[in-house]
RODO-2510 file (C-alpha; in nm, 4 decimals, decimal comma):
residues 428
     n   res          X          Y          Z
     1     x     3,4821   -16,3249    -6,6254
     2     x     3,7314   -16,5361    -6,5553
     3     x     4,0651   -16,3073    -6,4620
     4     x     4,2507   -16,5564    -6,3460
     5     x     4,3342   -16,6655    -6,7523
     6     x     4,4324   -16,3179    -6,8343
     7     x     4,8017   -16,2655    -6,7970
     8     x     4,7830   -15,9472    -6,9366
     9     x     4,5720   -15,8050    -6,6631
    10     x     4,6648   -16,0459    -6,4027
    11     x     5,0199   -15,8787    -6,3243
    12     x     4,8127   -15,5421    -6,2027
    13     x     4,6445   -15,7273    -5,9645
    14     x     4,9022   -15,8909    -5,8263
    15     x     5,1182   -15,5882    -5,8098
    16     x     4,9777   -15,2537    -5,6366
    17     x     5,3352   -15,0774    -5,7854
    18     x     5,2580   -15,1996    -6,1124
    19     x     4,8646   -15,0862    -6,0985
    20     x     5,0124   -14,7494    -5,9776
    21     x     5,2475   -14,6847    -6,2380
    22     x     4,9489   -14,8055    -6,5261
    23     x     4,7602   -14,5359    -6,3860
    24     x     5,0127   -14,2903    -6,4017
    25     x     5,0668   -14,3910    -6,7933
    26     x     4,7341   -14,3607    -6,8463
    27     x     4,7082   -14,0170    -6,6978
    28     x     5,0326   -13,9086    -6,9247
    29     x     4,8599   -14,0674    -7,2714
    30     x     4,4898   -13,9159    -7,2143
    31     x     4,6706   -13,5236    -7,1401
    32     x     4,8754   -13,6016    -7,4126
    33     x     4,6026   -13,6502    -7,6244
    34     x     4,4038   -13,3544    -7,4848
    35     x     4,6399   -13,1381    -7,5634
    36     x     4,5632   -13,1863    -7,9354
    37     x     4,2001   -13,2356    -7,8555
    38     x     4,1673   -12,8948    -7,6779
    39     x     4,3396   -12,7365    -8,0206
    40     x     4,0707   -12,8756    -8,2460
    41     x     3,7916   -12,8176    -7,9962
    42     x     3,9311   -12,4463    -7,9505
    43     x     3,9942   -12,3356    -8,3085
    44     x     3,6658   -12,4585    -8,4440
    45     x     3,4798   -12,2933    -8,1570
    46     x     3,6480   -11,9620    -8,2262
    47     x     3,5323   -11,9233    -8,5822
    48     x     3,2288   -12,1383    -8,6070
    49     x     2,9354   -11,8556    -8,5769
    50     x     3,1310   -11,6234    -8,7729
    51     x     3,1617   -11,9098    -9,0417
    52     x     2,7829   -11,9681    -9,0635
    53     x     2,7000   -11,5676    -9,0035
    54     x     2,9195   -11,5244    -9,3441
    55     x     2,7551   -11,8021    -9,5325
    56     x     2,3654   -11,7795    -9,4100
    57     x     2,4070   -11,4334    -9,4603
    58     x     2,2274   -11,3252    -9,0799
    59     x     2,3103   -11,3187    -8,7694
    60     x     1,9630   -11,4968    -8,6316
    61     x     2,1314   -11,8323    -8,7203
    62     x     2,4896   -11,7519    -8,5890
    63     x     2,4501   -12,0002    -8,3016
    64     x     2,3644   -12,2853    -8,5643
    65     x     2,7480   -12,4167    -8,5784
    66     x     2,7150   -12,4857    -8,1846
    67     x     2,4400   -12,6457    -8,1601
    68     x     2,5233   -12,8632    -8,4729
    69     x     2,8187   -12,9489    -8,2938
    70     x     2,6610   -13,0391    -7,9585
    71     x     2,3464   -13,2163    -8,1656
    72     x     2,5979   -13,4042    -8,3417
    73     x     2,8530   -13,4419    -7,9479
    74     x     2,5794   -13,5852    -7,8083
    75     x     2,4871   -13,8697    -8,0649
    76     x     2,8882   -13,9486    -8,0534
    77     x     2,8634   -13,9379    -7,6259
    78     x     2,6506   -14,2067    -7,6706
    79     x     2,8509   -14,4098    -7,9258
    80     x     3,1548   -14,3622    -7,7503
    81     x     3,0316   -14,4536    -7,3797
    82     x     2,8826   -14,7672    -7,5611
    83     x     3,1979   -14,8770    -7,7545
    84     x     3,4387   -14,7437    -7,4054
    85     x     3,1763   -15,0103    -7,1945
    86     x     3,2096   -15,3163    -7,4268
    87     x     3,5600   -15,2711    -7,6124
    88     x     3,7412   -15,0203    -7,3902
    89     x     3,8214   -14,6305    -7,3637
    90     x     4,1128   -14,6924    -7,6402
    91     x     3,7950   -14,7952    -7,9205
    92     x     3,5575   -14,5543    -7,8249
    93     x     3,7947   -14,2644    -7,7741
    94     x     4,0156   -14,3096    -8,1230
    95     x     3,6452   -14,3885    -8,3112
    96     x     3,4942   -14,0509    -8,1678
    97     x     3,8530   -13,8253    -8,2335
    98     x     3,8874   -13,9454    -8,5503
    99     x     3,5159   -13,8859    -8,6713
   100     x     3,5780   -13,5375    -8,5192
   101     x     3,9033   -13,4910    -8,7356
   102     x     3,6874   -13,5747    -9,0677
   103     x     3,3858   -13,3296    -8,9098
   104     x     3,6746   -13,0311    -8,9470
   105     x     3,8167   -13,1410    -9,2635
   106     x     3,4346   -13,1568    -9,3794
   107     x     3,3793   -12,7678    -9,2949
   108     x     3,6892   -12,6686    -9,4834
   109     x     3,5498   -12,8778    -9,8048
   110     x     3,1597   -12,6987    -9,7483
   111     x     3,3320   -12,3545    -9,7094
   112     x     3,5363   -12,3633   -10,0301
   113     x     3,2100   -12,4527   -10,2503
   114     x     2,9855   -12,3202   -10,0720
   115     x     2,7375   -12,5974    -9,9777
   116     x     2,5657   -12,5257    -9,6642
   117     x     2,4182   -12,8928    -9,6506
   118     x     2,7649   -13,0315    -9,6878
   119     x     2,8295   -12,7577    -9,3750
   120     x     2,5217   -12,8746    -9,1632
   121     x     2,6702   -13,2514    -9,2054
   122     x     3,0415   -13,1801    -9,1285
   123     x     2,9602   -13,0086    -8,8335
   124     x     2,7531   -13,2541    -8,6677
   125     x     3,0253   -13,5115    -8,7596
   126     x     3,2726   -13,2560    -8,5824
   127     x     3,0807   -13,2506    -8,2735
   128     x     3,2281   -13,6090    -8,2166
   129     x     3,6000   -13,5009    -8,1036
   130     x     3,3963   -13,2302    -7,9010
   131     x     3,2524   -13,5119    -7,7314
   132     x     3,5339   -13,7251    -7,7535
   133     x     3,7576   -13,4810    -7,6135
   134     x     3,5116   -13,4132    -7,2900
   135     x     3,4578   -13,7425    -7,2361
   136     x     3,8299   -13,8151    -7,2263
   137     x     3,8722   -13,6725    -6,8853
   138     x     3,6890   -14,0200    -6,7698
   139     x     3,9623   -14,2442    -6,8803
   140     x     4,1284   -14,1149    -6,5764
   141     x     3,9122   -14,2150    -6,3184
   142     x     3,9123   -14,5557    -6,4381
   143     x     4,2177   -14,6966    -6,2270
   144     x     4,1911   -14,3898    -5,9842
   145     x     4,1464   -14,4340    -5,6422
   146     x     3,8359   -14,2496    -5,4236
   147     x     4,0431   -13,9823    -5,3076
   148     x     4,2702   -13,9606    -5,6704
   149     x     3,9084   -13,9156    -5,8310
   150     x     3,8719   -13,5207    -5,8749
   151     x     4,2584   -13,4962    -5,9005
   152     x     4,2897   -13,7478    -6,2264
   153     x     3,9999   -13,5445    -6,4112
   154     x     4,1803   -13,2083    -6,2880
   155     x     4,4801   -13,3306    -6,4476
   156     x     4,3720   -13,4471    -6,8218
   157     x     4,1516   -13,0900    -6,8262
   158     x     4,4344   -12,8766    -6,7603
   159     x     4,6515   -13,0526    -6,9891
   160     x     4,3627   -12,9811    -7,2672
   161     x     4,4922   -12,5719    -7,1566
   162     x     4,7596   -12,5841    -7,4240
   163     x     4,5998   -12,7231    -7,7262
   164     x     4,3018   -12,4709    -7,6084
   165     x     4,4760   -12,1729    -7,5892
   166     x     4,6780   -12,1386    -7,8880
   167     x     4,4085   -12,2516    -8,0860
   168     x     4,1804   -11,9499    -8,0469
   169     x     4,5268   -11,7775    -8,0929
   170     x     4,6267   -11,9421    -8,4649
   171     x     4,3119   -11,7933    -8,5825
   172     x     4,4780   -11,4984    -8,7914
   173     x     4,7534   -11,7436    -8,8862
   174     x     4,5565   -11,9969    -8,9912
   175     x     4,3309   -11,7128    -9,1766
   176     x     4,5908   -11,6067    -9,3577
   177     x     4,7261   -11,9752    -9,4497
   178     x     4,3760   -12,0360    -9,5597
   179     x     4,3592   -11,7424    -9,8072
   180     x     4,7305   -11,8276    -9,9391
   181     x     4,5955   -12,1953   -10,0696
   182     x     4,2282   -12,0158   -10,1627
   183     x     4,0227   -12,1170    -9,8773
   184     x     3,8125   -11,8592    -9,6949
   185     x     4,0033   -11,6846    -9,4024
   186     x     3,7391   -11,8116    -9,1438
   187     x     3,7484   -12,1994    -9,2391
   188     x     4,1468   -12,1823    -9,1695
   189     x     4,0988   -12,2458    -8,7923
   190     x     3,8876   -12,5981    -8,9137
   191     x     4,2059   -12,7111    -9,0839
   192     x     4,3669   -12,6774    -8,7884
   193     x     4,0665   -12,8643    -8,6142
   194     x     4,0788   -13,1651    -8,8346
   195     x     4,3903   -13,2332    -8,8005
   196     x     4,4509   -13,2114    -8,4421
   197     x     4,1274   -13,4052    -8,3863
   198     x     4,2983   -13,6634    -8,5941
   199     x     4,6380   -13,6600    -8,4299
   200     x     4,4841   -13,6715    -8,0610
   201     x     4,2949   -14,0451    -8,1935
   202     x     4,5956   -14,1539    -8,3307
   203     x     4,7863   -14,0831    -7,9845
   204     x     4,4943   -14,3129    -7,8197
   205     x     4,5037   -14,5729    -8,0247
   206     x     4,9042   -14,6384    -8,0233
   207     x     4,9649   -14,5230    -7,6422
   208     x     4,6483   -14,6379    -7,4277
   209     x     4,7753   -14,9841    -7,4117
   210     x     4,6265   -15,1811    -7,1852
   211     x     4,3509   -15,0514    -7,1658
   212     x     4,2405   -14,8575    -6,8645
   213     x     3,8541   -14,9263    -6,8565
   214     x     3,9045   -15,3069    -6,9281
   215     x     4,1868   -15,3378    -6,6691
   216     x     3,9681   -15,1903    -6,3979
   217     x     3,6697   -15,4268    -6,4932
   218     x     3,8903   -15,7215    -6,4694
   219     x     3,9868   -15,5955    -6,1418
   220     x     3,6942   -15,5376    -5,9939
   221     x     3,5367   -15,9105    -6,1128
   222     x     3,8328   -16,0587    -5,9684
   223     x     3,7495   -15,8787    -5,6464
   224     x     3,4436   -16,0351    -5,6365
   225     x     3,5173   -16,3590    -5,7525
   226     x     3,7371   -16,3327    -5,4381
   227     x     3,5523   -16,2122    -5,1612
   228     x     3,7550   -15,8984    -5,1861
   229     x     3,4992   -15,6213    -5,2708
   230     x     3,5299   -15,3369    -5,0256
   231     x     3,2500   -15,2617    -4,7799
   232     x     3,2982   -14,9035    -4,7414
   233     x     2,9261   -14,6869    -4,7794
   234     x     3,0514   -14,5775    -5,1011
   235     x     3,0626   -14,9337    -5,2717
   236     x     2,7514   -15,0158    -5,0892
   237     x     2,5698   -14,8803    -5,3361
   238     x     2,6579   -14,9431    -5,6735
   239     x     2,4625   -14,6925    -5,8869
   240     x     2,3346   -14,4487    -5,7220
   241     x     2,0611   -14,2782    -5,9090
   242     x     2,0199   -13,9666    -5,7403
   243     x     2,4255   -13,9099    -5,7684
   244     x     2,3766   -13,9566    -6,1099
   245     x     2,1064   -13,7377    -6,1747
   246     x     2,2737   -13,4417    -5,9601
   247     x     2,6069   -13,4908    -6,1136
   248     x     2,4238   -13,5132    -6,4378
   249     x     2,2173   -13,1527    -6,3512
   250     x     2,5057   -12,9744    -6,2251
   251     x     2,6781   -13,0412    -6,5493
   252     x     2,3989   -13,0009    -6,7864
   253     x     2,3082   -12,6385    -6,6451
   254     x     2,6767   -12,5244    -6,6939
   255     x     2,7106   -12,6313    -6,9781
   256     x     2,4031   -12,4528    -7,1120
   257     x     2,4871   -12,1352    -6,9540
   258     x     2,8652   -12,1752    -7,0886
   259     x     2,7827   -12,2829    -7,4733
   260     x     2,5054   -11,9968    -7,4666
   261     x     2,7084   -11,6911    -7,3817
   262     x     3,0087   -11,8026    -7,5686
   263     x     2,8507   -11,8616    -7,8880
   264     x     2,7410   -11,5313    -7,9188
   265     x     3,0471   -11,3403    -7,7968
   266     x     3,1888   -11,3215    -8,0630
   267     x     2,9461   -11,1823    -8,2753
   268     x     2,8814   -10,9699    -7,9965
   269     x     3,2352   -10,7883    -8,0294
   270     x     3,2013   -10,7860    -8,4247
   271     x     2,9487   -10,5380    -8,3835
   272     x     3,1354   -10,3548    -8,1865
   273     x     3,4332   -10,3382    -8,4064
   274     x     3,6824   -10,5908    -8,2596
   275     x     3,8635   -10,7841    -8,4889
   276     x     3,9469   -11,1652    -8,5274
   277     x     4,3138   -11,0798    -8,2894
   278     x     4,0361   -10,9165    -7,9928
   279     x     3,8147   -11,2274    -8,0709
   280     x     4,1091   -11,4793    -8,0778
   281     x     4,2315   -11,3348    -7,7595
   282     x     3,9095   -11,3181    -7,5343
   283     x     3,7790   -11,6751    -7,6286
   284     x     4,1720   -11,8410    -7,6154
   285     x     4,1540   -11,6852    -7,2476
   286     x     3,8476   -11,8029    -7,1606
   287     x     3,8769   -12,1833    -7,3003
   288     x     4,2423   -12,1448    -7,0840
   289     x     4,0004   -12,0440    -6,7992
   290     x     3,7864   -12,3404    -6,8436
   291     x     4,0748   -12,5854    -6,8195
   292     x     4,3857   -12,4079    -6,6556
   293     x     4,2689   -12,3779    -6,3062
   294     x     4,1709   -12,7684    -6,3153
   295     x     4,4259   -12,8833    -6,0782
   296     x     4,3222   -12,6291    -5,8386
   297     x     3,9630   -12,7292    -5,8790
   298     x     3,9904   -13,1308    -5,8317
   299     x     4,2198   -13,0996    -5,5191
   300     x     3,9215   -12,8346    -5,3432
   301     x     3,6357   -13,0792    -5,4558
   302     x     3,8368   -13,3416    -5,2957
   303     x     3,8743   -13,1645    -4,9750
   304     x     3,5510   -12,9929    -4,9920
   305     x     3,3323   -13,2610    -5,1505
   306     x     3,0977   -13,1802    -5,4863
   307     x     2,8220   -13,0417    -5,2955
   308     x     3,0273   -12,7435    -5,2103
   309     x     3,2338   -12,6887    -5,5316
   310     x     2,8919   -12,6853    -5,7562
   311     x     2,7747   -12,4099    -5,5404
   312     x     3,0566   -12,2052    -5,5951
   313     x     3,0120   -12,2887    -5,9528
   314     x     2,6603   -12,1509    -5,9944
   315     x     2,7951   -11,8299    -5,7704
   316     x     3,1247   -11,7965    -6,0004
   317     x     2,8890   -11,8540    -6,3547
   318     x     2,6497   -11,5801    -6,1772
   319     x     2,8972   -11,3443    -6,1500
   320     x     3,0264   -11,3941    -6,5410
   321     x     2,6786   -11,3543    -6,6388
   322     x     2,6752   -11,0278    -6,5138
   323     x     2,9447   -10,8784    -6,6167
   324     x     2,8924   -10,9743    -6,9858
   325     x     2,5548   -10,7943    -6,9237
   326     x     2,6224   -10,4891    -6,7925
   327     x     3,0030   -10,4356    -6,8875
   328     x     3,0454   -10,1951    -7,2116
   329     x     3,1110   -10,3275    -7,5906
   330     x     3,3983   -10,1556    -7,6973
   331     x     3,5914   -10,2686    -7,3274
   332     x     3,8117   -10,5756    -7,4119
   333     x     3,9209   -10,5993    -7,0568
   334     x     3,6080   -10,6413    -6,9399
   335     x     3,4675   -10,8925    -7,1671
   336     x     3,8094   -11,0998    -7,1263
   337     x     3,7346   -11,0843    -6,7491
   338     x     3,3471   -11,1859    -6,7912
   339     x     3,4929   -11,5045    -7,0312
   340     x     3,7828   -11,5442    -6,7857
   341     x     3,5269   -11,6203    -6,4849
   342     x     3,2590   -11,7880    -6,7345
   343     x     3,5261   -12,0734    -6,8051
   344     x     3,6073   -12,1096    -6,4204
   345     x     3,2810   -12,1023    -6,3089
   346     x     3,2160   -12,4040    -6,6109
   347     x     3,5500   -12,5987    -6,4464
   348     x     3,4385   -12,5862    -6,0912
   349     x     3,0689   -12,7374    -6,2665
   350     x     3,2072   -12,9754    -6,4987
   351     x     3,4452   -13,1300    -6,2609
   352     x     3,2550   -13,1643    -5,9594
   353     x     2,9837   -13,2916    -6,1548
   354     x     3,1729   -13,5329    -6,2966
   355     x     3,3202   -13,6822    -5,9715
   356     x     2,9556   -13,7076    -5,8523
   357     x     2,8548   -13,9296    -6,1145
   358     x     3,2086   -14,1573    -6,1003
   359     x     3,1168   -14,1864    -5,7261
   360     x     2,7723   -14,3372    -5,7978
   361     x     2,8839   -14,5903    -6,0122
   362     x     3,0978   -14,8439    -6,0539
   363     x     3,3136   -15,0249    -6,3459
   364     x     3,0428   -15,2458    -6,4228
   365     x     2,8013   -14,9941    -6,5723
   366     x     3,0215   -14,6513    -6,5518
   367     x     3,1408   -14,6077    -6,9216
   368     x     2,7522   -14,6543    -7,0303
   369     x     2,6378   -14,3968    -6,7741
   370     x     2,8795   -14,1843    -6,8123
   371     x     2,7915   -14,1765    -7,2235
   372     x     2,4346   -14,1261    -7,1652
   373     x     2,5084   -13,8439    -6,9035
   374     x     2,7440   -13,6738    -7,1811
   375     x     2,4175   -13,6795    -7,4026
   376     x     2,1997   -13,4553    -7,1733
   377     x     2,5309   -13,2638    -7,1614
   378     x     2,5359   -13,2340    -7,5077
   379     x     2,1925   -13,1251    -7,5527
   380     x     2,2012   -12,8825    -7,3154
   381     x     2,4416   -12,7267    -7,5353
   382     x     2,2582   -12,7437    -7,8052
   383     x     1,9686   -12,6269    -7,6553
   384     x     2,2058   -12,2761    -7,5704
   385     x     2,4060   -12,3017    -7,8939
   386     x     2,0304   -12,2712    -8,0747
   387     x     1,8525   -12,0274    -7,8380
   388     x     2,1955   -11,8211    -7,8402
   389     x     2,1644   -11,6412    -8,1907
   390     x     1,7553   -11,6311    -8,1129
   391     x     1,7415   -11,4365    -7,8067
   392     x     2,0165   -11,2067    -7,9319
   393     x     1,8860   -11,1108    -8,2317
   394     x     1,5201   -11,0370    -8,0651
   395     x     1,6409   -10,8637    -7,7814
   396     x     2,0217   -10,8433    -7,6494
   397     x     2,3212   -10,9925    -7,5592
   398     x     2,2819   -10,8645    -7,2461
   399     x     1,9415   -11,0167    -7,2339
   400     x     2,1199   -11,3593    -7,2967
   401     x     2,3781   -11,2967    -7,0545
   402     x     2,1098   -11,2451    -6,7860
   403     x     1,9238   -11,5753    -6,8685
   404     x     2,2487   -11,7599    -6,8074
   405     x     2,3009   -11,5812    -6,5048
   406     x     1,9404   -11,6869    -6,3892
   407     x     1,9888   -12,0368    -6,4811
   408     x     2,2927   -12,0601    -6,2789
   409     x     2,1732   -11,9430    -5,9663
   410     x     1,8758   -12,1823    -5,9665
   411     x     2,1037   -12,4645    -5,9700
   412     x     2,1664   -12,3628    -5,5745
   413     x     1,8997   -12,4597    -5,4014
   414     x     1,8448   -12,7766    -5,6053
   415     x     2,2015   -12,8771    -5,5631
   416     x     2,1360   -12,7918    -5,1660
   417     x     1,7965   -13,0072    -5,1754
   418     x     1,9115   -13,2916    -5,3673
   419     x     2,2008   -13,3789    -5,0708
   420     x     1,9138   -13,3466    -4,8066
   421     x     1,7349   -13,5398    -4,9987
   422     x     2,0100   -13,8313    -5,0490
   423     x     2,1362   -13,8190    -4,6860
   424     x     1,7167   -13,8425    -4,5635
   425     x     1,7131   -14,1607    -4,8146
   426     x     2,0336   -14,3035    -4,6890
   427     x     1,8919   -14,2649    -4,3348
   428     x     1,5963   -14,4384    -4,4131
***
């Protein structure tokens, strides 16, 4: 690549203030755009088993909608990594938001005729903003410097907290809207997931300009056109498998353990008489949870390192697991405080996880990694958005809850035996 001839990225290199103040645009545009993201993510999430448990007719499929929309995130993780890697975050991030806004506007459509193949289809299609809207946080990172790493991801998550929690919260308004233009109450909250979907691509696509990913490419082949490529242990290694794979198994476990005990919450206060304002209320909290205390979490994983924080994340998920077992049905305080410290414990996982794998690789292959690792991600969703509705309806929720709990505590000692293991290699 010859950076030299391109004046539009030349100026960053020459100028450390100008770099500096790209990044901090950057930042602004992707929690801009997360704000709507987090609203269509949200308000689709809220509503989605309920949807399919109203439609199928049973309860044994109730988990379909989530694992339709993590089959259909992780084909769209993929497609976006790809596109981010060869034409930029600003392609791949407006391609997968936008397929995401038709996904919602799909479900609406399948709801008011009734066509559960039409459903099945938009809802893998609407898995792409949730994957889009994840995968977001990496655009960050891009121009970020090693100790701005954790920090820059904290920062787009929590700004997803706004969009996230009034979505869950617009559920009885966007019920009622529904009804008012004869559309069933419970494929309101998709019209409200379309459209923001929609809105956060368009925000990409007119603001994230130039383009983070591709700036930071340029830089680094200029670096090493140059003889300027640093020699720190860090860049030593350019992809460092084993980083990759524990960054990739920290995140895939929480976000099994997450999707699966989620899913099925709400159906799990249905039966116990709450209503679509208790519902609203304990999964807006808990999506808050998952982003809120972001800023928090990247500025202890970069004090503390990602070992450390994924340890506490398998402790804090432990601990929501629990609760949601053992605490009664009919207590809403309870079951907002189990969701409250499921979300957390999926922060702490998602985000140290994330700066694990950003630290094994570098600009050269990082967008394509970080896409393939947002598959396995995806999956493992799917995997607990599937398994969800199963387990409950042969045994329990607090059956389910327990599993999760189980799988999050296992994570431990691997997490603890995969840094042994990478400091015996790097010895050797």
């Amino acid at each position: 690549m010859n950076v030299k001839g391109n004046r539009s990225i030349q100026p960053y290199i020459d100028s450390p203030e100008k770099l500096d103040k790209l990044y901090r645009r950057v930042i602004f545009v992707a929690s801009l755009s997360q704000i709507f993201g987090g609203a269509g993510l949200a308000a689709g999430i809220t509503v989605g088993a309920l949807l399919a448990q109203q439609m199928l007719g049973t309860a044994a499929y109730a988990g379909l909608p989530m694992a339709l929309f993590t089959f259909g995130s992780a084909g769209t993780a993929l497609l976006v990594g790809r596109l981010s890697q060869r034409y930029g975050r600003r392609f791949g991030l407006t391609t997968g938001f936008m397929l995401g806004g038709f996904g919602g506007l799909g479900v609406v459509l399948a709801a008011v005729i009734n066509n559960i193949p039409l459903l099945v289809i938009s809802m893998l299609i609407y898995g792409a903003g949730t994957a889009t809207n994840l995968q977001t946080r990496y655009a960050g990172t891009d121009l970020a410097s090693k100790n701005q790493r954790a920090k820059a991801v904290s920062i787009i998550m929590v700004s997803a907290t706004f969009g996230a929690f009034a979505g869950p919260n617009m559920v009885g308004i966007m019920g009622e809207l529904a009804l008012s233009i004869g559309i069933p109450a419970l494929a309101g909250p998709f019209l409200l997931s379309g459209t923001a979907f929609i809105l956060a691509g368009v925000v990409i696509f007119l603001l994230l300009r130039p383009d983070p990913f591709l700036t930071a490419k340029a830089i680094e082949a200029y670096k090493r056109e140059n003889g300027q490529e640093e020699t720190s242990p860090d860049s030593a290694q350019a992809y460092n498998k084993q980083g990759v794979a524990a960054g990739a198994a920290i995140m895939v476990v929480t976000q099994m353990t997450m999707i699966a005990i989620m899913t099925m919450t709400p159906v799990h206060m249905e039966h116990y008489g709450h209503d679509l304002g208790d519902i609203g209320l304990v999964i807006g909290i808990h999506i808050g949870a998952m982003y809120l205390p972001s800023l928090f979490t990247g500025i202890l994983v970069d004090k503390f390192g990602s070992t450390a924080m994924s340890v506490a994340s398998g402790v804090t998920l432990g601990l929501a697991s629990a609760l949601a077992a053992f605490a009664p049905g009919e207590s809403l305080f309870s079951l907002v405080l189990a969701l409250a410290l499921l979300g957390i414990g999926w922060n702490i996982g998602l985000i140290s996880g994330t700066t694990k794998v950003v630290e094994s690789t570098e600009a050269s292959n990082r967008a394509k990694t970080q896409g393939t690792v947002d598959v396995f991600i995806a999956l493992s969703g799917a995997s607990g958005g599937i398994l969800s509705g199963m387990v409950v309806a042969g045994s329990s929720y607090a059956a389910l809850s327990l599993i999760g709990g189980f799988l999050s505590l296992i994570l431990i000692p691997f997490i603890l035996w995969s840094r042994r293991s990478n400091g015996a290699a790097r010895t050797d």
